[in-house]
N, C-alpha and C positions, 0 to 999 in steps of 0.2 A: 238861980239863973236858968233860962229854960233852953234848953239844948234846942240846938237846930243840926239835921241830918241829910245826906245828902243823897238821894237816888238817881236811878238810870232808869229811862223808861226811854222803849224801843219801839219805835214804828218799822217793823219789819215787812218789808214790801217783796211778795215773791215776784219768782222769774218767768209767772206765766203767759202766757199768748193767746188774746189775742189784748188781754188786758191783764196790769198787775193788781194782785187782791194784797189785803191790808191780812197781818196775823194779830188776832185777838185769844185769847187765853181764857179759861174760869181759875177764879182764887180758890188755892185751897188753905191759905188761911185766915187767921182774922186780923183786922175786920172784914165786912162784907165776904164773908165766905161763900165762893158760886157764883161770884156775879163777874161779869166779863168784863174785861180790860187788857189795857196795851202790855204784853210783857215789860216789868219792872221789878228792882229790887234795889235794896241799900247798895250804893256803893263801901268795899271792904277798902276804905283809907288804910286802915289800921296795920292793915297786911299789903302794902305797895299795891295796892292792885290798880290799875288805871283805867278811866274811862272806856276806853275798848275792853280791855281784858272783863270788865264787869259787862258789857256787853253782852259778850262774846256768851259768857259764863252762863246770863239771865235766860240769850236765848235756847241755849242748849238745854240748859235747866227744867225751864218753865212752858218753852215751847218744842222742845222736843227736835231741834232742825240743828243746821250751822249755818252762819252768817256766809255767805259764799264770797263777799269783797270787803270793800275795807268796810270802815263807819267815818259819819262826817256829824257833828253835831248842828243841832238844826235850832235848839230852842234852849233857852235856861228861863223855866217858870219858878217863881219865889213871891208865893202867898201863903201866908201863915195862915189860911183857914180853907184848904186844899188837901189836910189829913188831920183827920180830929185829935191823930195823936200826938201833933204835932208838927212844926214847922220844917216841913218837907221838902227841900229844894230839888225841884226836877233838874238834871240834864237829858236833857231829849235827844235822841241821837235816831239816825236813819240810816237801814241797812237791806242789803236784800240778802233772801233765802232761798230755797228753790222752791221751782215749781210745785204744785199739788201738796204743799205742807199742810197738814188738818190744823185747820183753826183757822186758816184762811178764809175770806168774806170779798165779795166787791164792797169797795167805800161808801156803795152809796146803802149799803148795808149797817152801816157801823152806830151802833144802839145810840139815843138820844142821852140817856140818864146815864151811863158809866161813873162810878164812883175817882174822888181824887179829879177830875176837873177834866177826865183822859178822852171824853169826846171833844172836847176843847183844842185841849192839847195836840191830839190826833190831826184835827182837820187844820190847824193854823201851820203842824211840818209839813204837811201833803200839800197848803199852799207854800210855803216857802222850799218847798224842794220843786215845786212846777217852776216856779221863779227864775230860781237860781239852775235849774237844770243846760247844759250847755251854756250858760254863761258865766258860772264860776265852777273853775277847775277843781278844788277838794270836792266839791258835792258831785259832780259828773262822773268823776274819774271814782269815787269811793263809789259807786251806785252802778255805772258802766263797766267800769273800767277803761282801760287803755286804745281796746276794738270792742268797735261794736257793730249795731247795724241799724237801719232804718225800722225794722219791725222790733226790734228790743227796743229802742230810743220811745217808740210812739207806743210802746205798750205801759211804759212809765209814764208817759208823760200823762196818757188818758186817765189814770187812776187818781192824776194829781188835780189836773185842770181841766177845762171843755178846749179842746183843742181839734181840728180838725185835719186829717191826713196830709191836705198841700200845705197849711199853715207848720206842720210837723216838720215836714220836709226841708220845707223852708230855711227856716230855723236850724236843723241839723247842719246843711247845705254852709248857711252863712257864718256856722259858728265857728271861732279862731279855735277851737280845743279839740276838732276832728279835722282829717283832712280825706276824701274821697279816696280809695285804691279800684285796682281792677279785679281785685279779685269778690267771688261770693262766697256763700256760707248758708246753708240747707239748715233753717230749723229743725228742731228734737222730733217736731209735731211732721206734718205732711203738706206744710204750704211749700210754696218756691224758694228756693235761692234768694239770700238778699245783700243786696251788696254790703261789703265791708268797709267799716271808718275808721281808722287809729289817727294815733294821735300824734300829731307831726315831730318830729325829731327836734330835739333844742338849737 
């Protein structure tokens, strides 16, 4: 009977400005040993560990940061000719890290040939988190958080989609999962003040 295993693979998106970069990694083991891909590793069923905590784990691990919010799962890939050693079951999970993490890339950077299927893989969460971004609350709130701002929202958003700043705005503006406050909030960096959005009270 041929076993089938289960992995997590991480599209870890930092916290930079004026646009978020994608974390990419080199294997240091085999197969393909060196070559660049999405942090991953076998999920430890065996040992209760759960989807986040393997996360959490792979990122620390392998890419050397912490996950700074939640995780929201974005993709489950299941093709048995996607790891030669076999039948590999992705769960794809999406998370952000901070700013200036080494291994960090812009997307439009992210190698064509990646072993295990992980350019694939990569760009189908980065569209499915442009998507679902502000319109479904697990993926907003695990990526955002609770507050946020108009320049953190559009610095995601751009790495996911072609999106343009009024169309950005827009969208933030109209979405039921933030609601406008009066106060602002001075990015890390040296731009202006931007206003603050949380997320309205139940």
């Amino acid at each position: 009977m041929t076993q089938t295993w289960l992995s997590v693979d991480v599209v870890a998106l930092t916290e930079d400005e004026p646009v978020s970069r994608i974390v990419l990694i080199r294997r240091a083991g085999t197969p393909h040993r060196g070559a660049t891909t999405l942090p991953g590793g076998l999920l430890a069923a065996e040992q209760g560990e759960t989807v986040e905590q393997a996360a959490r784990r792979i990122v620390r691990d392998k890419a050397g940061t912490e996950i700074t919010g939640g995780i929201v799962v974005v993709d489950v890939v299941s093709d048995p000719a996607r790891d030669e050693r076999g039948h590999t079951v992705s769960i794809v999970v999406a998370a952000r890290v901070p700013g200036g993490t080494e291994g960090a890339i812009a997307v439009a950077e992210i190698p064509d040939a990646m072993p295990f299927q992980h350019n694939a893989i990569a760009h189908a969460a980065l569209t499915r988190i442009g998507e679902r971004l502000l319109a479904d609350a697990s993926t907003t709130y695990a990526l955002l958080g609770p507050e946020t701002t108009f320049v953190e929202v559009y610095s995601l958003l751009r790495a996911c989609t072609a999106i343009t700043d009024t169309a950005a705005r827009a969208r933030l503006d109209r979405s039921p999962l933030y609601a406008r406050t009066g106060r602002s909030r001075k990015p890390a960096g040296s731009g202006r003040p931007a206003r603050v959005y949380r997320r309205p009270p139940r």
